[in-house]
C-alpha positions as CSV (number, residue, x, y, z in Angstrom):
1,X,-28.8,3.2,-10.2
2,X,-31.9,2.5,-7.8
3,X,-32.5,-0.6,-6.5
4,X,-35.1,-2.3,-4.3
5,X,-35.8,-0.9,-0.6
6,X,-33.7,-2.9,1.6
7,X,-35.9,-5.8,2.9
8,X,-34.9,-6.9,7.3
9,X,-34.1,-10.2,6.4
10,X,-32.0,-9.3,2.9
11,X,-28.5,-11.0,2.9
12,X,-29.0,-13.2,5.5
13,X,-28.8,-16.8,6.8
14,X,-30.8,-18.5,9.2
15,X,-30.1,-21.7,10.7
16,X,-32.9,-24.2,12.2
17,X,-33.6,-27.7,13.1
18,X,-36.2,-30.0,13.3
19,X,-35.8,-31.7,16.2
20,X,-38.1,-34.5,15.5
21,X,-36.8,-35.8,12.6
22,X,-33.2,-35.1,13.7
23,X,-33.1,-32.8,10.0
24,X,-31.2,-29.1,10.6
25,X,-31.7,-26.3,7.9
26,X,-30.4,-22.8,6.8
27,X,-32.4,-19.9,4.9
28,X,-30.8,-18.0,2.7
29,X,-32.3,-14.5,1.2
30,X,-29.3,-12.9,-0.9
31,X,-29.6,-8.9,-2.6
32,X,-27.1,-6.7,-2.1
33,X,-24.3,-9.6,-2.1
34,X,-25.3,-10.4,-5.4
35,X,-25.3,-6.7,-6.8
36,X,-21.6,-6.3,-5.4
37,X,-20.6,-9.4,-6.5
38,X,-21.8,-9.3,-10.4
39,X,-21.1,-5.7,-10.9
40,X,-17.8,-6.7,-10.6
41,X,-17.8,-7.7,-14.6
42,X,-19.9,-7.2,-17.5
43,X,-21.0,-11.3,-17.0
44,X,-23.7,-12.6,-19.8
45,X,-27.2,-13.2,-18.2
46,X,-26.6,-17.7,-18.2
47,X,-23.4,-16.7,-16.7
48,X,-25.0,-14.3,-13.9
49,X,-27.8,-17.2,-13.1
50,X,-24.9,-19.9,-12.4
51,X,-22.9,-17.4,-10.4
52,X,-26.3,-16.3,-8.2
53,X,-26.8,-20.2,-7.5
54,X,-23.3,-20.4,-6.3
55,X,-23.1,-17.9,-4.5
56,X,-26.6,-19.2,-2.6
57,X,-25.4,-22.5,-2.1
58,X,-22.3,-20.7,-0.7
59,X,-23.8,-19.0,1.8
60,X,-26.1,-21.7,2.6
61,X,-23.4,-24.4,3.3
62,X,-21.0,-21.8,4.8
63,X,-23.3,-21.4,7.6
64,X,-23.3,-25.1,8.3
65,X,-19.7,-25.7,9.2
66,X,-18.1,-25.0,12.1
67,X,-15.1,-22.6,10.1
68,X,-12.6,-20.6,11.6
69,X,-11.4,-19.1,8.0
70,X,-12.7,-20.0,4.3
71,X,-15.1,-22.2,2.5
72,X,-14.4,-22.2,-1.0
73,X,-17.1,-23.8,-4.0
74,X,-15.3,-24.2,-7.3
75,X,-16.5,-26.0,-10.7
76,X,-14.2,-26.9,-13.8
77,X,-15.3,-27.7,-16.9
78,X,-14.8,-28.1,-20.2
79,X,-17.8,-26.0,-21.1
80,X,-18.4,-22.8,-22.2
81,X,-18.5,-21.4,-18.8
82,X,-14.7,-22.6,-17.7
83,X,-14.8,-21.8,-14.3
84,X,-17.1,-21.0,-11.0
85,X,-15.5,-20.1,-7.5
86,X,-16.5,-19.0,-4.8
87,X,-15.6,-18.1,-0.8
88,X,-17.0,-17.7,2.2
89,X,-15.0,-16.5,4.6
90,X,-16.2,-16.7,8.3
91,X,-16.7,-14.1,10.5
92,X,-14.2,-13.1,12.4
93,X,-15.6,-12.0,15.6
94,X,-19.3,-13.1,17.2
95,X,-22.1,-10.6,15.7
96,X,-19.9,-9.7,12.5
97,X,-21.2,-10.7,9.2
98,X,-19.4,-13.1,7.1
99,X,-18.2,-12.0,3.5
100,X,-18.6,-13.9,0.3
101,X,-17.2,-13.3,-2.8
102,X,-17.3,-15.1,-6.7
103,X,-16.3,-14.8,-10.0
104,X,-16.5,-17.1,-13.6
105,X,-14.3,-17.3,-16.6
106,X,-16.2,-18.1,-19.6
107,X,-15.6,-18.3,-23.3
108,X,-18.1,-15.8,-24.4
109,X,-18.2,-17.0,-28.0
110,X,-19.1,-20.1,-26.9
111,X,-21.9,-19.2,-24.9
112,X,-25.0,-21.0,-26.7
113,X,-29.5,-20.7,-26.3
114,X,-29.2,-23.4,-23.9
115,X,-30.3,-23.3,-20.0
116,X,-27.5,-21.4,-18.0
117,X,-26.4,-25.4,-16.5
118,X,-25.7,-26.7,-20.1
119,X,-23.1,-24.3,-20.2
120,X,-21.1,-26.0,-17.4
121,X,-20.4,-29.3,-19.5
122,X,-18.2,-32.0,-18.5
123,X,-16.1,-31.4,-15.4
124,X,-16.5,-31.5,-11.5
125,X,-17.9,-29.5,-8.4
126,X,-15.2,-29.0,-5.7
127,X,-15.8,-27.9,-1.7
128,X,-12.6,-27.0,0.2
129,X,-12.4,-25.6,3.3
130,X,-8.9,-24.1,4.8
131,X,-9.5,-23.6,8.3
132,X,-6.5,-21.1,8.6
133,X,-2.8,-21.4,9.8
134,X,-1.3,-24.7,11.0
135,X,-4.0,-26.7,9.6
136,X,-4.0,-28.9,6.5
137,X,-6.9,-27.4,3.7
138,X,-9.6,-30.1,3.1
139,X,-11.0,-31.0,-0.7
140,X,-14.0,-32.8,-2.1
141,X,-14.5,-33.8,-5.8
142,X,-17.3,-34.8,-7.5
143,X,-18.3,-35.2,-11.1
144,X,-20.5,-32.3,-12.5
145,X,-24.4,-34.6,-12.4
146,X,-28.4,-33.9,-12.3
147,X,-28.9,-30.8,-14.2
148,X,-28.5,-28.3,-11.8
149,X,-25.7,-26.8,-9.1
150,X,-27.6,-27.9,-6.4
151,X,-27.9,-31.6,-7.6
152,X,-23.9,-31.4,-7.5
153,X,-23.9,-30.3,-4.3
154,X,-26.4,-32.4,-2.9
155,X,-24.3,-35.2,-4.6
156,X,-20.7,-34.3,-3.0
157,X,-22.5,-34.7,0.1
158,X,-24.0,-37.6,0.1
159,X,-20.7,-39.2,-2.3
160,X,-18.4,-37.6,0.1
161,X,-19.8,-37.1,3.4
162,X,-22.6,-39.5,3.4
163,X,-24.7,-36.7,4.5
164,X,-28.6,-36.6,3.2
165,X,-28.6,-33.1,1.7
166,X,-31.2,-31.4,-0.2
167,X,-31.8,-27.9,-1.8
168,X,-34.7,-25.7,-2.9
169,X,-33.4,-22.7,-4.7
170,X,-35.0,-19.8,-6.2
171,X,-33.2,-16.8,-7.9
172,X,-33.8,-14.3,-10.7
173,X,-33.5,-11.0,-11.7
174,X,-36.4,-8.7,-9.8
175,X,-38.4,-6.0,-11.5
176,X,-40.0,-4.4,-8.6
177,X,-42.4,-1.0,-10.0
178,X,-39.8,1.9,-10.0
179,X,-36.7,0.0,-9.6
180,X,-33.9,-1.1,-11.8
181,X,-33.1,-4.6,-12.6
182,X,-31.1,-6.8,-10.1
183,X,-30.5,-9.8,-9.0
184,X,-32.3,-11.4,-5.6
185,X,-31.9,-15.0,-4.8
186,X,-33.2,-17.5,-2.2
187,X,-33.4,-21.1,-1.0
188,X,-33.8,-23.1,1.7
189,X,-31.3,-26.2,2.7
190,X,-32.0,-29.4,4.6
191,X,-29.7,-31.7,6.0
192,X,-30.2,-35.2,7.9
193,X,-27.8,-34.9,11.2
194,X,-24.6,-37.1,11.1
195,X,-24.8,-40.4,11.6
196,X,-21.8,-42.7,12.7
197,X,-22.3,-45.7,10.5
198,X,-24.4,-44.6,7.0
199,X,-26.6,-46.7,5.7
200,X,-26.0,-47.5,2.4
201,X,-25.7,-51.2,2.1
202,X,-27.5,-51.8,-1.2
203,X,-24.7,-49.5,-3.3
204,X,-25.2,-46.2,-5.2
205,X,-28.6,-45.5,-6.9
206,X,-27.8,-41.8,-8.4
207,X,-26.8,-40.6,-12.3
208,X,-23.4,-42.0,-12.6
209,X,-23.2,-44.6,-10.0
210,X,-23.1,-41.8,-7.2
211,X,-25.1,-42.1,-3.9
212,X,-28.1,-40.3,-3.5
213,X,-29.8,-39.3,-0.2
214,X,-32.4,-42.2,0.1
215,X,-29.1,-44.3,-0.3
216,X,-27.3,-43.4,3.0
217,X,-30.4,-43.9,5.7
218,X,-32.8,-46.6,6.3
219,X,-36.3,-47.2,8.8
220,X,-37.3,-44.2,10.2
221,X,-35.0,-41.4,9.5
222,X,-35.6,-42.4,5.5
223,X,-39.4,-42.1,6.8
224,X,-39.0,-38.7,8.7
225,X,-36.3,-37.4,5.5
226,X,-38.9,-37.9,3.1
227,X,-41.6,-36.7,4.8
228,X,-39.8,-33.2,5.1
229,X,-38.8,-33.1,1.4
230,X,-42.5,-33.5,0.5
231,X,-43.2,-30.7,3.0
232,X,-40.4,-28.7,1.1
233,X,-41.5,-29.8,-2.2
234,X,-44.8,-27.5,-1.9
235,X,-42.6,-24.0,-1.5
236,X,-43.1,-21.6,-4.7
237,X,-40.2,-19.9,-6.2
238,X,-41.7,-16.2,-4.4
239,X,-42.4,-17.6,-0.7
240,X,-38.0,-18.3,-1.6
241,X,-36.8,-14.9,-3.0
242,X,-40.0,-12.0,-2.5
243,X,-40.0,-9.6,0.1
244,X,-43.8,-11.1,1.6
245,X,-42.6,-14.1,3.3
246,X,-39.7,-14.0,6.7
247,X,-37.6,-16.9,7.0
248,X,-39.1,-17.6,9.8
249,X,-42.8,-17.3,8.3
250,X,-41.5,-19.7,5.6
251,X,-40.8,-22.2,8.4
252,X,-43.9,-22.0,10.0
253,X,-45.5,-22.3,7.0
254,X,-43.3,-25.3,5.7
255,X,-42.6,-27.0,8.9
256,X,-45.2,-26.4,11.3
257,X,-46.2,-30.0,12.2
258,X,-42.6,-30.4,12.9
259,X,-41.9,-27.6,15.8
260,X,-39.0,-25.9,13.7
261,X,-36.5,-24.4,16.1
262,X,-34.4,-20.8,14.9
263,X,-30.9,-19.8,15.9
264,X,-29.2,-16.8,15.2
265,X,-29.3,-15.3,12.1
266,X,-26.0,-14.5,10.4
267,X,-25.5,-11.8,8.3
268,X,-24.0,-11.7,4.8
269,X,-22.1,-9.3,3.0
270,X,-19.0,-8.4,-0.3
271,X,-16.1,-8.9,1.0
272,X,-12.2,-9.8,-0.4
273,X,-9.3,-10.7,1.0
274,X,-7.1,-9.8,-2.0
275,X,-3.7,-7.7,-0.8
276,X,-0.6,-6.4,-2.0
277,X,0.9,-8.9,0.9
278,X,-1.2,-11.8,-0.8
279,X,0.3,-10.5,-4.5
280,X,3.7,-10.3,-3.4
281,X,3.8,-13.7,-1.4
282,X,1.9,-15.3,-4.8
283,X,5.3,-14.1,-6.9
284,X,7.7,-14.6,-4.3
285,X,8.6,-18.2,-6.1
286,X,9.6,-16.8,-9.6
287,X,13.3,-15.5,-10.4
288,X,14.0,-12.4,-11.9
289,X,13.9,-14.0,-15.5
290,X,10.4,-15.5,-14.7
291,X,9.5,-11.5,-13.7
292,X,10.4,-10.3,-16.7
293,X,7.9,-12.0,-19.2
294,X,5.3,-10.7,-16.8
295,X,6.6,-7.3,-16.8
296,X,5.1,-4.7,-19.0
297,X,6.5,-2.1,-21.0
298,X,6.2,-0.1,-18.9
299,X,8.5,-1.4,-16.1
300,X,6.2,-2.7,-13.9
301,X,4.6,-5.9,-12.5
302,X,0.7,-5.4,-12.4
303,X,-2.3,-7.8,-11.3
304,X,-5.8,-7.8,-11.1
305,X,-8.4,-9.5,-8.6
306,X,-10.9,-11.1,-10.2
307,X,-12.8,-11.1,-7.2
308,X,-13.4,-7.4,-6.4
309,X,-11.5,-5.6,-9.2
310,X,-8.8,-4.2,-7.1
311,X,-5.6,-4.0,-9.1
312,X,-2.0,-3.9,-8.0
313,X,0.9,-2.4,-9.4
314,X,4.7,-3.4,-8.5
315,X,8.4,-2.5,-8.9
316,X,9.5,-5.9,-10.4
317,X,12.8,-5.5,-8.8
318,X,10.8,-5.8,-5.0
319,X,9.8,-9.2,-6.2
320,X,10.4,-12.9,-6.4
321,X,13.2,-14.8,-5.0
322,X,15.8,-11.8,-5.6
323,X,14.0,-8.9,-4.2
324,X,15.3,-6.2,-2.8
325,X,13.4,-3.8,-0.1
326,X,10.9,-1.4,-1.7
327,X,7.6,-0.7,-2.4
328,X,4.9,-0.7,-4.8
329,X,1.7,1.0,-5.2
330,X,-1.8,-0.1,-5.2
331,X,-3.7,1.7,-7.8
């Protein structure tokens, strides 16, 4: 299979501010991340899209916190589409890239001619972040609302962090002359710095009685916040995901008139964490009894990562509460 020519700023985040309207940014170009990631199962084209914005809005909030171990994005619903997670693990030493990784369950009978959101349905859109050992994992919940991924996002934060958030996401399958279909993604976040006391005095003005941005800041950071988002609102879907147009080009282009200022761009890749250590650990609370529904005919114990297909397979007598020293194989 022959994909694209690998573009410089492919699979990559890059963080800015605006230092004049006190707004800091990330953009994302995604490629390779996305091949590894939906190769991994033979996903319908409305479940691919969903996974793709994910996985963008993923790497784009990833970047923004300061982590020491994992970001995780989940939704549930009672849709078609049953389930969407996603992790972004950190990297773990300055200059390495950090590593995503995603997967959906679906119903596949279930999946209808609507848009790739409507098959989400009723449910919520979860961030938790576990910064590692001897630390207590963090979650956010909010209600699945406004017809896209990135509205939920941009609602959890405002709803939960009382942070003005806003995304302009662009992704789709590329058909480049002489190349196979895949998928390339893009978008670009914007997000008003912390403040210590929000605004939002006159309640919640969003789709089910959930803040919105314009909701948490008043005077002239609702000025300078608006202002950017009508500077953002003129981007096209190819200055986001085509291989013409840097990031920092984009900026100059977008935000010129407010002196953007780059960081460091961090790279993206694939990555698991999935072990037999993790598998084992995972069954370490069932009794032999419990092991034995699970146990195939056989005689062994087998699992499967949904994340990167990696599949383990396991003396059932080295496992659970009663196990006894011994080894199994990963196949």
């Amino acid at each position: 299979m022959t994909f694209g020519q690998k573009i410089a700023w492919d699979d990559t985040v890059l963080p800015f501010q605006l230092d004049q309207s006190d707004i800091r940014g990330r953009v994302a170009r995604l490629d390779g991340v996305l091949d590894e990631i939906l190769k991994q199962h033979d996903y319908p084209a409305k479940v691919e899209a969903l996974i793709a914005e994910m996985t963008l809005l993923t790497a784009l909030i990833g970047q923004t916190i300061k982590l020491r171990w994992k970001l995780s994005l989940q939704v549930q619903s009672k849709g078609p589409v049953r389930m969407i997670a996603t992790d972004y693990f950190a990297p773990s030493r300055e200059g390495e890239p950090a590593k995503i990784r995603a997967y959906a369950s679906f119903d596949s009978d279930r999946i209808n001619a609507a848009n790739p959101f409507d098959q989400i349905g009723e449910g919520y859109f979860a961030v938790l972040i576990d910064q590692g050992k001897d630390t207590a994992p963090y979650q956010g919940i909010t209600p699945i609302a406004g017809g896209s991924l990135s509205a939920c996002a941009e609602a959890y934060f405002a709803q939960s962090e009382q942070l003005p958030t806003r995304f302009a996401l662009s992704f789709g399958q590329s058909t480049e002359a002489g190349t196979d279909e895949h998928w390339r993604a893009g978008g670009v976040m914007l997000q008003h710095m912390p403040k210590a006391s929000p605004f939002a005095k006159d309640g919640a003005t969003g789709e089910q009685g959930l803040l919105i941005a314009t909701d948490i800041i008043d005077g002239d950071d609702k000025e300078n916040w608006n202002r950017v988002n009508l500077l953002l609102d003129t981007v096209d879907d190819l200055e986001l995901v085509g291989p013409s147009v840097s990031p920092t080009d984009l900026l100059v282009r977008l935000f010129h008139e407010e002196t953007p200022r780059v960081f460091d761009t961090q790279s993206v890749q694939f990555g698991c964490t999935c072990s037999e250590e993790r598998v084992r650990n995972s069954l370490s609370i069932y009794s032999a009894k419990d092991l034995e529904k699970m146990t195939t005919s056989e005689g062994l114990v087998t699992a499967d990562c949904q994340f990167c297909g990696a599949q383990y397979v396991l003396e059932p007598k080295t496992l659970g509460l009663e196990a006894k020293a011994g080894g199994g194989d990963n196949a």
